[in-house]
C-alpha positions in Angstrom: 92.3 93.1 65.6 90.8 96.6 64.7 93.8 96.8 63.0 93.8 94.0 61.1 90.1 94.0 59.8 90.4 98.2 58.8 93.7 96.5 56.9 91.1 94.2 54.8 89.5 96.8 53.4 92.3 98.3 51.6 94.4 96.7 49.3 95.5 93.2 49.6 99.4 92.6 50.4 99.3 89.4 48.7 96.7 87.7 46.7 96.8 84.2 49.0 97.1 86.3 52.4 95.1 84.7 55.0 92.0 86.6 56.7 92.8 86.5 60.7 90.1 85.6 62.8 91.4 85.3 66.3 90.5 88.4 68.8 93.8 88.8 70.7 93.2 89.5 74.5 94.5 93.0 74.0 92.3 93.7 71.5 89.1 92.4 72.5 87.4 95.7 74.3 87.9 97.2 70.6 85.1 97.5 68.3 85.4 95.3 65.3 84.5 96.7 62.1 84.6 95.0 58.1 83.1 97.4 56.1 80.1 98.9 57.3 79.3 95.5 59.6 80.2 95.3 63.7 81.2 92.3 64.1 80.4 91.0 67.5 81.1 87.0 67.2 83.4 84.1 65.2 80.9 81.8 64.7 83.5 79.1 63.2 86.5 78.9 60.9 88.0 76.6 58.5 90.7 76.3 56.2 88.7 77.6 53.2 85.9 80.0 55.0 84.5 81.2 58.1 81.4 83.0 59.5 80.6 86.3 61.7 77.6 87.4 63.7 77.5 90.8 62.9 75.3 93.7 62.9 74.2 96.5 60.1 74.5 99.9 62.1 72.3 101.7 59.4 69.5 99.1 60.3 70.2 97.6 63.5 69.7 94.4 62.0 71.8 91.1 63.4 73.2 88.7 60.4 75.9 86.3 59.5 78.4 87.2 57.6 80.1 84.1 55.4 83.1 84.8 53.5 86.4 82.9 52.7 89.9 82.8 54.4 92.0 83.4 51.7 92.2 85.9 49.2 91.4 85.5 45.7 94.4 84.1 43.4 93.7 86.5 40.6 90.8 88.8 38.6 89.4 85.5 37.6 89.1 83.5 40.5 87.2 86.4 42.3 84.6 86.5 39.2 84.0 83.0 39.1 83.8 83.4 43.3 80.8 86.0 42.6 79.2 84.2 39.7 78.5 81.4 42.5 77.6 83.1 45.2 75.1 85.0 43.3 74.2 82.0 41.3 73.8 80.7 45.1 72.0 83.7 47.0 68.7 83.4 43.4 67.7 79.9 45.4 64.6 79.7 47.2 64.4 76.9 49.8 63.1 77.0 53.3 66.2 75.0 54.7 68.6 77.5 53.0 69.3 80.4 54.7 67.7 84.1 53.2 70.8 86.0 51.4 70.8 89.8 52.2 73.6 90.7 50.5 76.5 89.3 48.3 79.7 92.1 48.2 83.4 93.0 49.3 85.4 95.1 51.2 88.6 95.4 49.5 89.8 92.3 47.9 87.5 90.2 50.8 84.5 89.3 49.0 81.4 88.2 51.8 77.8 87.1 51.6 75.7 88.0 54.0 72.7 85.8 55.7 69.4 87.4 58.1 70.2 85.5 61.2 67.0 85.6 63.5 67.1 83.3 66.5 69.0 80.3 65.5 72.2 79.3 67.0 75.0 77.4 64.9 74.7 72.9 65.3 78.7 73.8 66.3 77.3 75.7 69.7 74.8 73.3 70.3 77.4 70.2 70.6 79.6 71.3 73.1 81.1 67.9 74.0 78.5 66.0 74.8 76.9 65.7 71.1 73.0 65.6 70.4 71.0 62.7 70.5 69.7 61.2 67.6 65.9 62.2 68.2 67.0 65.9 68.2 69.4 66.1 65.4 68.1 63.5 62.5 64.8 65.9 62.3 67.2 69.0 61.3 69.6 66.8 59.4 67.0 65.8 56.9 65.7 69.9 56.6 69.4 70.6 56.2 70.0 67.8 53.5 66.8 68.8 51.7 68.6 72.3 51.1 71.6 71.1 49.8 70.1 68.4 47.8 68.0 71.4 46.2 71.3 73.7 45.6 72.9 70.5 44.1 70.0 69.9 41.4 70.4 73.8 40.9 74.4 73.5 40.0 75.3 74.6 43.3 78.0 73.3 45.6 79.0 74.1 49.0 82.3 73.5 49.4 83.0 73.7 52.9 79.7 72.1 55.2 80.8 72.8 59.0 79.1 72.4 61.7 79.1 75.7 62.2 77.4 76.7 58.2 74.3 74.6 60.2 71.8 76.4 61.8 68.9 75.3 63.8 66.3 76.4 66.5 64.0 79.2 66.1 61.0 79.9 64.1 62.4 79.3 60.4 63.6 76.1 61.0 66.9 74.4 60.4 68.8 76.4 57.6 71.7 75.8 55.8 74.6 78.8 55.3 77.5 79.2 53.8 76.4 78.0 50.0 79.1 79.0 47.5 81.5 81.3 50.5 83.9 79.6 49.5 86.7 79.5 46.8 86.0 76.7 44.2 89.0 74.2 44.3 91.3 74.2 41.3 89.5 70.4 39.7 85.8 72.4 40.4 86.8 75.6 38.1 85.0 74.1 34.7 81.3 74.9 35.6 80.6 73.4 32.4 82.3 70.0 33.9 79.4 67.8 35.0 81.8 65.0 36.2 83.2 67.9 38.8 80.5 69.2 40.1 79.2 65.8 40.5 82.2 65.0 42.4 82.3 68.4 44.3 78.1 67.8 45.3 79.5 63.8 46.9 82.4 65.6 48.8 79.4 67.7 50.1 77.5 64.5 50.8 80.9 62.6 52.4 81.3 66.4 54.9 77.9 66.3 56.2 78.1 62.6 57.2 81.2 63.9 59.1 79.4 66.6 60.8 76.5 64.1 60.9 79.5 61.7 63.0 80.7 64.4 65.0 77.0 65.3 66.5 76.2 61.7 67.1 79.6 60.9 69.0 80.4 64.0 70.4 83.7 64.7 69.1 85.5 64.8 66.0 85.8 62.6 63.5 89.8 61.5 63.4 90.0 64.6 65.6 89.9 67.3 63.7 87.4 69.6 63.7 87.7 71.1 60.2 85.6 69.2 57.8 87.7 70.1 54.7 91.1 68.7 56.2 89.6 65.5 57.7 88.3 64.8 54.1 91.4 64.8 53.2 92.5 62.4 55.0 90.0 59.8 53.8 90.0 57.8 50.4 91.0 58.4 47.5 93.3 61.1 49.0 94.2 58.9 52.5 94.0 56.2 53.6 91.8 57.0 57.2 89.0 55.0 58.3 86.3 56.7 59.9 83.5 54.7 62.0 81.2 55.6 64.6 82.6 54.7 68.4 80.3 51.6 70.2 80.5 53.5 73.5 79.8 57.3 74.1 77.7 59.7 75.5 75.0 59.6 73.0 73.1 55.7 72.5 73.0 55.7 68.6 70.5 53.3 66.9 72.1 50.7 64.8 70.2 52.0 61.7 71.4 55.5 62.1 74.8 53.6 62.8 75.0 51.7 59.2 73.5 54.8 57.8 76.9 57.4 59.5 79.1 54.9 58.5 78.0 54.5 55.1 77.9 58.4 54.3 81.9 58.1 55.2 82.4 54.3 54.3 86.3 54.1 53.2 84.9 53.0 49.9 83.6 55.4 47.7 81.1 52.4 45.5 79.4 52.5 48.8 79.3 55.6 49.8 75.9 58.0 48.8 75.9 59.1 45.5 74.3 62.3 46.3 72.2 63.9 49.0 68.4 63.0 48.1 69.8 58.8 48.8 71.0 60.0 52.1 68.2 62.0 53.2 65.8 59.1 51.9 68.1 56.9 54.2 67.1 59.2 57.2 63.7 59.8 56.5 63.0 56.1 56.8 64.5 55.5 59.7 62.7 58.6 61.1 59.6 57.4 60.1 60.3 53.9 60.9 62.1 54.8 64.8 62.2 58.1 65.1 59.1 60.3 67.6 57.2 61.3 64.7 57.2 58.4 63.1 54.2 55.6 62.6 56.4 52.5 62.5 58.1 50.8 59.2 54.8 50.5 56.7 54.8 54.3 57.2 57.4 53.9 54.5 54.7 52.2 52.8 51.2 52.6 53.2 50.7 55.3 50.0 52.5 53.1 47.9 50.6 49.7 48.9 46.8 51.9 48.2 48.0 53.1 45.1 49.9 50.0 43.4 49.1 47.1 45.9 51.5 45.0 47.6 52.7 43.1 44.4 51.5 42.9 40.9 50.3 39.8 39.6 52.3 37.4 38.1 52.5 37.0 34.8 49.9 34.7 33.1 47.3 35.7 35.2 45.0 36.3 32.6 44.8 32.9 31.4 44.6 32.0 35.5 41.8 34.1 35.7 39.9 32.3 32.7 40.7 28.8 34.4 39.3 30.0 37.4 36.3 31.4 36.1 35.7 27.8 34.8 36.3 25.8 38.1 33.3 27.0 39.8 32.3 23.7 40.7 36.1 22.1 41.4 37.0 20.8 44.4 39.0 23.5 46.9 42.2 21.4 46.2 42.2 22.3 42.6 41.2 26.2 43.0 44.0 26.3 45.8 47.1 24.9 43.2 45.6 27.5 40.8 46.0 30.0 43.3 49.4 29.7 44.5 50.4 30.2 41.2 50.8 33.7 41.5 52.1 35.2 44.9 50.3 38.1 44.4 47.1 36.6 43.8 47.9 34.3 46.9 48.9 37.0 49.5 45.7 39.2 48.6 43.4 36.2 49.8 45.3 36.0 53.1 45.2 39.8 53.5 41.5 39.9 52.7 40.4 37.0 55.1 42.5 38.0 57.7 41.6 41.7 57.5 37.9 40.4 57.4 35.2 41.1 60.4 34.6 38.3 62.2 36.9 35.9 60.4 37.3 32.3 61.8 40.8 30.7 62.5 42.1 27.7 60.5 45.8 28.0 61.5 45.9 25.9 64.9 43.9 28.1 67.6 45.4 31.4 67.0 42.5 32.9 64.5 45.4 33.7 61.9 44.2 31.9 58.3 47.2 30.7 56.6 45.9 28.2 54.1 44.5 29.0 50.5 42.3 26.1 51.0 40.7 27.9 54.2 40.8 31.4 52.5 38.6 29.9 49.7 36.1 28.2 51.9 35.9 32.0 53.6 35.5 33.7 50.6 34.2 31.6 47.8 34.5 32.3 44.2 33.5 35.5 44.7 36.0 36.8 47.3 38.9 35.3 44.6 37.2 37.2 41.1 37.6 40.3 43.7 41.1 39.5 44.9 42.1 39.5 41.2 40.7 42.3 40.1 42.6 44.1 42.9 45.8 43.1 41.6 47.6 45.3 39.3 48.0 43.5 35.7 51.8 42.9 35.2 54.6 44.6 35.5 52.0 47.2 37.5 54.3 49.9 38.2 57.6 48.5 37.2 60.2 48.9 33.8 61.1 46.1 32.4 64.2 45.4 34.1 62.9 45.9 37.5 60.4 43.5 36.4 63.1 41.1 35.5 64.3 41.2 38.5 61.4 41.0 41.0 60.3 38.1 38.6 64.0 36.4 39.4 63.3 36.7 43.5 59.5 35.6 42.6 61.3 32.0 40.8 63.9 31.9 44.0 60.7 32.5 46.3 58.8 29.8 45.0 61.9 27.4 45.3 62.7 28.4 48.8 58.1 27.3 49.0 59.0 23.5 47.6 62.1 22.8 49.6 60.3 23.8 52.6 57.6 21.5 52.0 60.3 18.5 51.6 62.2 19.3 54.8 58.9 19.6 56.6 59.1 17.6 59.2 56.4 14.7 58.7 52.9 15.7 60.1 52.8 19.2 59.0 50.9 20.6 56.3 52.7 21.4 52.6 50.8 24.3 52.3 51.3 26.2 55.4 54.9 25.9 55.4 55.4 26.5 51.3 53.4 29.8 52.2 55.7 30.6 55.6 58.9 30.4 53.7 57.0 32.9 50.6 55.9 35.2 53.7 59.6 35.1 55.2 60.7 36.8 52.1 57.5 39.5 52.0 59.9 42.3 52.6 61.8 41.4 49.9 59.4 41.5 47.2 58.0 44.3 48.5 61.1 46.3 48.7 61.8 45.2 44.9 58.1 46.1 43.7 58.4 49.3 45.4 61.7 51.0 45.8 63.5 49.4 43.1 66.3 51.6 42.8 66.7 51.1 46.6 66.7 47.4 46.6 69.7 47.6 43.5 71.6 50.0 46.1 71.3 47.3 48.8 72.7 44.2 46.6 75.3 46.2 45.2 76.4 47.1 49.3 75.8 43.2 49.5 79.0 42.5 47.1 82.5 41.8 48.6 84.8 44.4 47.0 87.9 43.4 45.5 91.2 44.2 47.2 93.2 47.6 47.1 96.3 45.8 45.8 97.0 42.2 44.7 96.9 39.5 46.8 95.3 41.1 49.7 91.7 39.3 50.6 88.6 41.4 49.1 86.2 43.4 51.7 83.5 41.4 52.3 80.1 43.5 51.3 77.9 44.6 53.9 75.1 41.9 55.5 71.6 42.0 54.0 70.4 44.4 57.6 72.9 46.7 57.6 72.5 47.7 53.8 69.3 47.8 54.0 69.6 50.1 57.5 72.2 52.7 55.3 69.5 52.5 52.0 66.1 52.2 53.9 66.7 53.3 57.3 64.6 50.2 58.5 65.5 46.4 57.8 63.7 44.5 55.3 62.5 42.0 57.6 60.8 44.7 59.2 58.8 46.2 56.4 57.5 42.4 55.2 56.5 42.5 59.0 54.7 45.6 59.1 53.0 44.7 56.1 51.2 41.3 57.3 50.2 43.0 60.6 48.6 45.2 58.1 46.9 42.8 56.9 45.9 41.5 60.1 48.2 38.4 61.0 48.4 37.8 64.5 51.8 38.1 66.9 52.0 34.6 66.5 52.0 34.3 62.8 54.1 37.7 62.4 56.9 35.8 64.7 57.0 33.0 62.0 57.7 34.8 59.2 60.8 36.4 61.2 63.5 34.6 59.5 66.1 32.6 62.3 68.7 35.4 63.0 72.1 34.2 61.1 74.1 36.0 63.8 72.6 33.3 66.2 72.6 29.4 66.4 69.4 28.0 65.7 68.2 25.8 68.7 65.3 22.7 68.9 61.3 23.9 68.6 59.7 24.2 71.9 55.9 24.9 69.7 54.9 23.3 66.4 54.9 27.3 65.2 58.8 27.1 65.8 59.5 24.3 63.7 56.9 25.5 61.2 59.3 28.5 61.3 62.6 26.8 61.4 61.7 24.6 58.2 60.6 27.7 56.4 64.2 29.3 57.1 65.9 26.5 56.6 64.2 26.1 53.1 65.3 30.1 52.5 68.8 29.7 53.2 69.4 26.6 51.2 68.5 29.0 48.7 70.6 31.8 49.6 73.5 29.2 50.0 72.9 27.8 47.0 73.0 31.5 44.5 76.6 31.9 46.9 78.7 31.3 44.1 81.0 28.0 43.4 83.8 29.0 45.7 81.6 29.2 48.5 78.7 27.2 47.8 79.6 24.3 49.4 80.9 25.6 52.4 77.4 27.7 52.7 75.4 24.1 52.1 77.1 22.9 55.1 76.9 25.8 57.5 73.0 25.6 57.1 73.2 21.6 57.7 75.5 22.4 60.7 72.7 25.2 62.2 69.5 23.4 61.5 70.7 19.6 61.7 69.5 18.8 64.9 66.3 20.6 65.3 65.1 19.5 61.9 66.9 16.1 61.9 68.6 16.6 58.8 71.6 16.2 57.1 73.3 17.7 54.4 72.7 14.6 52.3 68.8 15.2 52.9 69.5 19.1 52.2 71.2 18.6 48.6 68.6 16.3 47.6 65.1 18.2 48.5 67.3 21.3 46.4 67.5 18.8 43.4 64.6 18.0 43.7 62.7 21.6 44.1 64.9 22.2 41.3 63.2 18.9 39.1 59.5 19.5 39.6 58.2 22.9 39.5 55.1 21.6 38.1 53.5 19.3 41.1 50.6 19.7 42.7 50.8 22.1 45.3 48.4 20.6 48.5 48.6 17.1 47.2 52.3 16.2 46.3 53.9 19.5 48.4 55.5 20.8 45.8 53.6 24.0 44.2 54.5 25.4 40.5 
């Protein structure tokens, strides 16, 4: 071995000679020497690079050494090698690793990283794996690094395990950044498309090292990164999922969140590293020990914008209300529900209130407008108002367009609800329960935008890899939202009306029926509050499906909530038509808000 390393620093036999790495048993008791450096320890190796502990004997100090495996094909594949190394070692980022040195012995070129006291995620796994508590805090440090060198123009090229360090004072620190030769489609610096392409390889290999630390072992069994990406799409044709059973319990967010980093499609795979560190941070801060549950994700945003803007026209609401002083509560209530924000901020202000009475049943949760307004009077509305956010608060116009679109499908889901109410129960509780079952949704489209468009477009089937075969059905509405948000949607509308101070049994309502289960008879008149409210929703889910499976969709709701409403899907198609008919009725007095 001695032998071989004093051999590296003279010149190269051939240009695409391979740097050995393995100590032979023979060998071992001699010292090991590249260049000036001891090297006392193979960190890790792949097909394209490796890394050395090693020591300086003119300070004493202990680093890494990172360098590649192969030689440099010719003069300019050895510039282009320093350009990014150097390019790579100017960075400043605490979760990249401090360059010493960038230089070559011979025709090896190396970069060379202060160690301190952290030990390699590759040491740590052994073959048990890490649980998720431990590793997701360094993951997101990690990703924060790279995401940093990838807005700089710089791109890995060869994330390990082992280019992942973790543990002592400094934190988790990425090295490794640029060690390794540039594939052949990533020469053209001036390429954006390739580095783009070279940064969402990066993104594809830490979700494999992200796999391989979560199930304790390899993904598709091989160790090496590089070689196991090539053996997923477009190059192969591998699927790569994480295992239900091992030594490690993985969350099911964390789960959708793995799985998507390496999904077999690249549409839904992350487009770069800040999506899947966002993805990890909610869940974090949603599950995770330091975290303060899902409206953590939240709170800044709903003190600085509000939960939702108003809706449009709520000047002229405004006016008419300012007029109605002296109207009877039914009137000032159907000017209310109008707009959903305007709606929502009365319930949140009476039921965050000191020593506010109940009007819901006996559970001290106020769920009427009509109550909300006896509670507060004019007054309490004027200030509601001028809480809200004038439209399209902090939206551009076609985010607007779409969170106006859910609003319109909202308000539907409110009047079918009130038709298949069973009879005895009020209109306006239940056409507010079925706008509070979608809560996360609007909220989720006010304020991550971008990460609500991520989550439909997960949603879509894809369409087949060759003709004839049946297209991939999309992801359901949970599991997107677990690989965008880390958290499910249902969850964040949840956390925001406990916020606002509904009660358990309120926040249980405005839990949609879990699709995934059959839906069985009330046993409380908050179930079938609850059960008409969902019902109402997924008519209108079924009904957006698309006329190939629209029809099917009608029935399947029939089929789950026929018995405990007493419907049938005669009754179903006709409270849709006529939701659809007359937008304008009153909303306490008819049941059927605008």
């Amino acid at each position: 071995m001695a032998r071989q390393f004093r051999a590296m620093a003279g010149p190269a036999r051939r240009s695409n000679r391979r740097m050995a790495v393995q100590p032979s048993a023979q060998s071992s008791h001699v010292m090991r020497m590249f260049g000036r450096f001891q090297l006392i320890q193979l960190m890790g190796k792949s097909s394209r690079s490796m890394a050395w502990q090693a020591v300086d004997p003119r300070t004493g100090d202990a680093l890494v050494l990172a360098m590649p495996r192969s030689q440099a094909a010719d003069a300019a594949a050895m510039q282009r090698w320093q350009q990014q190394a150097r390019r790579a070692s100017r960075l400043d980022h605490p979760a990249l690793a401090q360059v010493l040195e960038v230089g070559q012995v011979g025709p090896w070129p190396y970069i060379a990283y202060e160690q301190g006291q952290a030990s390699s995620l590759a040491k740590r796994l052994g073959g048990k794996g890490i649980s998720a508590t431990e590793l997701v805090p360094w993951a997101i440090h990690w990703l924060q690094g790279l995401a940093f060198a990838h807005d700089a123009g710089c791109v890995h090229h060869d994330l390990q395990a082992w280019t992942l360090l973790a543990g002592d004072a400094a934190g988790a620190r990425l090295i490794g950044l640029g060690a390794a030769f540039e594939p052949d489609e990533s020469h053209d610096a001036a390429d954006p498309q390739a580095r783009r392409n070279a940064a969402a390889n990066d993104v594809v290999g830490f979700g494999l090292v992200m796999h391989h630390a979560l199930a304790g072992q390899p993904a598709l069994d091989q160790p090496d990164v590089g070689l196991a990406l090539q053996r997923l799409p477009p190059l192969g044709r591998e699927i790569v999922r994480l295992p239900w059973t091992g030594v490690q319990s993985i969350p099911e967010p964390l789960r959708a969140i793995i799985n998507r980093a390496t999904d077999r499609q690249e549409r839904q795979r992350y487009r770069n590293a800040r999506t899947l560190v966002r993805a990890l941070e909610g869940w974090w801060r949603a599950d995770g020990e330091q975290g303060g549950g899902p409206l953590a994700l939240l709170l800044d945003r709903l003190r600085s914008v509000g939960t939702l803007p108003a809706s449009p026209g709520a000047g002229l609401r405004a006016a008419r209300l300012a007029s109605m002083d002296r109207e009877r509560t039914v009137e000032l209530a159907e000017v209310v529900l109008q707009d959903i924000a305007l709606s929502f901020e009365l319930l949140r202000l009476v039921n965050s209130a000191p020593g506010r009475g109940g009007a819901f049943q006996d559970n001290g949760a106020v769920l009427t407008i009509r109550r909300s307004l006896a509670m507060l009077g004019m007054d309490g509305v004027r200030r509601a108002a001028q809480i809200l956010r004038p439209w399209p608060g902090a939206m551009n116009p076609a985010q607007a367009d779409a969170l106006q679109a859910l609003m319109a499908r909202v308000r539907l889901a409110g009047r079918i609800a009130q038709l298949l109410r069973p009879a005895g129960y009020d209109a306006e509780v239940v056409y507010l329960l079925a706008m509070l079952q979608n809560l996360g949704r609007m909220v989720v489209q006010y304020h991550f935008a971008d990460e609500a468009q991520q989550i439909r477009r997960l949603m879509l089937p894809a369409p087949p890899d060759k003709a004839g075969e049946p297209e991939t059905p999309g992801l359901g509405e949970d599991s997107a939202a677990f690989a965008v948000l880390g958290v499910d949607i249902e969850s964040l509308g949840v956390a925001v009306g406990r916020h606002w101070g509904l009660d358990d049994a309120v926040l249980a309502m405005i839990r949609r029926p879990a699709m995934a289960k059959p839906v069985h008879n009330a046993e409380s008149d908050n179930d079938m509050l609850r059960l008409a409210a969902g019902c109402a929703n997924e008519v209108v889910d079924a009904s957006t499906a698309g006329a190939p499976r629209q029809a099917s969709a009608m029935q399947r709701v029939a089929q789950r909530y026929g018995r405990p409403l007493g419907l049938n899907l005669r009754d179903i198609d006709q409270a849709l038509q006529d939701a659809q008919l007359q937008p304008q009725a009153s909303a306490v007095e008819s049941g059927v808000p605008a």
